[in-house]
C-alpha positions, -999 to +999 in steps of 0.1 A: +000+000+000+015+035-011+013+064+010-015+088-005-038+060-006-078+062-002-087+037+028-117+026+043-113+013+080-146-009+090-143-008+130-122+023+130-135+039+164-129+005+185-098-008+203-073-022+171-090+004+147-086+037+164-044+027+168-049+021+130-065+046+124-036+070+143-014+052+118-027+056+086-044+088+089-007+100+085-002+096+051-033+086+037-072+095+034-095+076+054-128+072+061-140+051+091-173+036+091-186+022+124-222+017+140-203+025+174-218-006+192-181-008+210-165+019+193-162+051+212-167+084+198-140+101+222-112+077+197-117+098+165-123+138+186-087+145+170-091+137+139-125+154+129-125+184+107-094+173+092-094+172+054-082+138+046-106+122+075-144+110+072-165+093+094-192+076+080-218+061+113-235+031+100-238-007+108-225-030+079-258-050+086-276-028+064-251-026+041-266+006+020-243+029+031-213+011+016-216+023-019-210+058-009-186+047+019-163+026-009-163+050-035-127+057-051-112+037-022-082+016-031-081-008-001-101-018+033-091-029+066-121-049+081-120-048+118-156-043+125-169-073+143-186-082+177-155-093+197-174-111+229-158-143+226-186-152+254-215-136+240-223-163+216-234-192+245-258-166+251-273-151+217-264-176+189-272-148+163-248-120+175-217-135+157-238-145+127-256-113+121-225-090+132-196-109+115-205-133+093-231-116+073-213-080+074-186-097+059-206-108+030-222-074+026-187-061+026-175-082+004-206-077-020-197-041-021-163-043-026-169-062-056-199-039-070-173-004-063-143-025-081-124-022-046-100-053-049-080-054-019-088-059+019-070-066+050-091-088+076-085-090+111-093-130+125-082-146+158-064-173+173-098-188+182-100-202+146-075-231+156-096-239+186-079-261+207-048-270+191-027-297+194+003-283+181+018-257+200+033-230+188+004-233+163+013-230+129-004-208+098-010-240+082-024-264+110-054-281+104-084-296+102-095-258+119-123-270+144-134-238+167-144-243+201-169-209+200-192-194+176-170-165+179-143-183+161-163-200+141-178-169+127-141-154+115-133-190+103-163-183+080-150-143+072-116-160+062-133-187+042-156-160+022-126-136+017-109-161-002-132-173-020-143-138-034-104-135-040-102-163-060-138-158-074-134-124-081-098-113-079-098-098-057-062-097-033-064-102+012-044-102+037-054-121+066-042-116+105-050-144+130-044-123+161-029-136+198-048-118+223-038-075+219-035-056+252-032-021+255-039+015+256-083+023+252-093-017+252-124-015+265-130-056+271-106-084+279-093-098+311-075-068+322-102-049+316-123-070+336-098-076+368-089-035+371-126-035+373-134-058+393-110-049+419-124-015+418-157-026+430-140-047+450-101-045+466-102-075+487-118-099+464-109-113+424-130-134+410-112-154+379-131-166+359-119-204+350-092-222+366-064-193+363-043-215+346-053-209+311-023-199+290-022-174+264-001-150+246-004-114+243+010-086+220+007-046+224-014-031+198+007-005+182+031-033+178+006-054+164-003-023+138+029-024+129+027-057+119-004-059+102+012-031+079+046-050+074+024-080+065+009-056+039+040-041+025+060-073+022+035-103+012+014-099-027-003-139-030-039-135-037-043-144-001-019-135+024-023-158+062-003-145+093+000-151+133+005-123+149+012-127+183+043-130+210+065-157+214+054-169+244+025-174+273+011-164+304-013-178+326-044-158+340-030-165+375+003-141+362-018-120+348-037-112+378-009-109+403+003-083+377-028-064+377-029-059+417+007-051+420+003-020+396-034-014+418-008-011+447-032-036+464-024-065+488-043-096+504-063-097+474-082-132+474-084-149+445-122-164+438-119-196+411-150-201+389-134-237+377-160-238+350-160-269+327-128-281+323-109-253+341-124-231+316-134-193+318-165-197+296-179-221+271-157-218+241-130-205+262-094-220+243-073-229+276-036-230+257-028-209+226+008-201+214+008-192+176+040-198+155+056-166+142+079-185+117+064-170+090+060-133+100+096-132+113+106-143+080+093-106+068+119-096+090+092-085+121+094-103+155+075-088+184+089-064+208+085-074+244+071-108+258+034-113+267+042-104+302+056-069+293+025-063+268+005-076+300+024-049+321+025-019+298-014-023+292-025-020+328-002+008+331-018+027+302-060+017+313-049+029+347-033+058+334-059+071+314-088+052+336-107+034+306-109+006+326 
């Protein structure tokens, strides 16, 4: 992607997209379109009035806004989606409506406007439980554990399909868990506000030995764009993640040390199978191989992400 470009961000007021969205807006014209069901409007106050940013407020749903929204564009990054990994054992619809068919409707209009290329942001949740760890780009058969990931299995299978269908050209991020400045879910989200409510008690959701990794967004930004600049198949597969895992146990301890808070009890949920939720993968580690082949490798382990998030929701009291 040249500088100068004409961009369309999907899902450019939420966590991932704003940091994108700080990024591109650089050198580039961009519109963001988002129905601002998790977005927040407060992520894109810089930016408006400026000449070479639009925001468009609509829900790819009811996809007639996208003609206008896609005119003259020459790529998209589609982040919008419903990322409640946990919703979907409650409404079986949500990830369905939300991802699967705003996809399409994307897609649709990409191909009507003659927009060819698109960069799509999927998850590690994909694999579902894998057994092969550090997970590879290429392990298989891909059998999801939660509708969630079985809704961006189904993005990633319709994207390449309309590549190859329509040549059209993708890039496609399955992401580790991304920690860091304005997230407005996840488990540190949770825990900093869960021991605000409550200093004496944490309840963890799950066992607290689920093992993950974790990656700072504006390093993951910065590898979504290397992926872009350095990778031209029809469609283009990466892990983005860190090179390593922390349990939920870690993770807590971390959050009450930067709370400055002591004694706190720890309250297990167990859950089925020591998990957090239904759905909820209890060991990922993705395989970087093929990104740090591009020459990108992540800067910090999952344990300094961990720590320089809770510094920043602290600082700026999101959480």
């Amino acid at each position: 992607m040249a500088s100068g470009s004409s961009i369309l961000i999907t899902g450019g007021a939420g966590f991932i997209g704003s940091h994108l969205l700080d990024r591109l807006l650089a050198d580039n014209d961009v519109t963001v379109l988002d129905n601002f069901s998790s977005g927040k409007r407060e992520r894109l106050a810089g930016y408006m009035g400026k000449s070479n940013f639009r925001l468009i407020e609509a829900d790819l749903v009811q996809p007639d806004c996208l003609a206008d929204a896609l005119a003259g564009k020459d790529m998209v990054f589609h982040l919008a989606a419903n990322p409640d990994v946990r919703l979907g054992a409650i409404d079986s619809n949500v990830h369905l409506r939300q991802n699967i068919i705003a996809t399409h409707n994307l897609l649709e209009a990409m191909r009507a406007a003659k927009v060819k290329k698109i960069a799509f942001t999927s998850t590690s949740t994909v694999y579902g439980e894998a057994n092969q760890i550090p997970t590879p780009e290429e392990y298989g058969p891909l059998l999801p554990i939660s509708l969630y990931g079985a809704s961006k299995l189904a993005c990633e299978a319709l994207i390449s399909s309309y590549c190859h269908t329509f040549d059209m050209q993708a890039w496609i991020y399955r992401f580790a868990n991304i920690v860091g400045e304005r997230a407005s879910h996840g488990v540190l989200f949770d825990f900093i506000r869960k021991l605000r409510e409550n200093p004496a008690e944490l309840e963890i959701l799950g066992s607290g030995r689920q093992k993950k990794s974790y990656l700072e967004v504006k390093d993951c930004v910065e590898a979504m764009l290397l992926c872009l600049q350095a990778s031209e198949e029809k469609v283009n597969l990466f892990n983005i993640g860190s090179e390593d895992a922390v349990d939920v146990k870690e993770i807590a301890d971390i959050v009450v040390r930067h709370m400055g808070l002591k004694d706190v009890s720890y309250r297990y949920t167990s859950g089925e199978e020591g998990r957090g939720w239904k759905g909820d993968v209890r060991v990922m580690l993705l395989s970087l191989d093929k990104i740090k082949s591009l020459g990108w490798r992540p800067k910090g382990s999952s344990s300094q992400a961990i720590h320089s998030a809770v510094e920043a929701l602290l600082r700026d009291g999101s959480a």
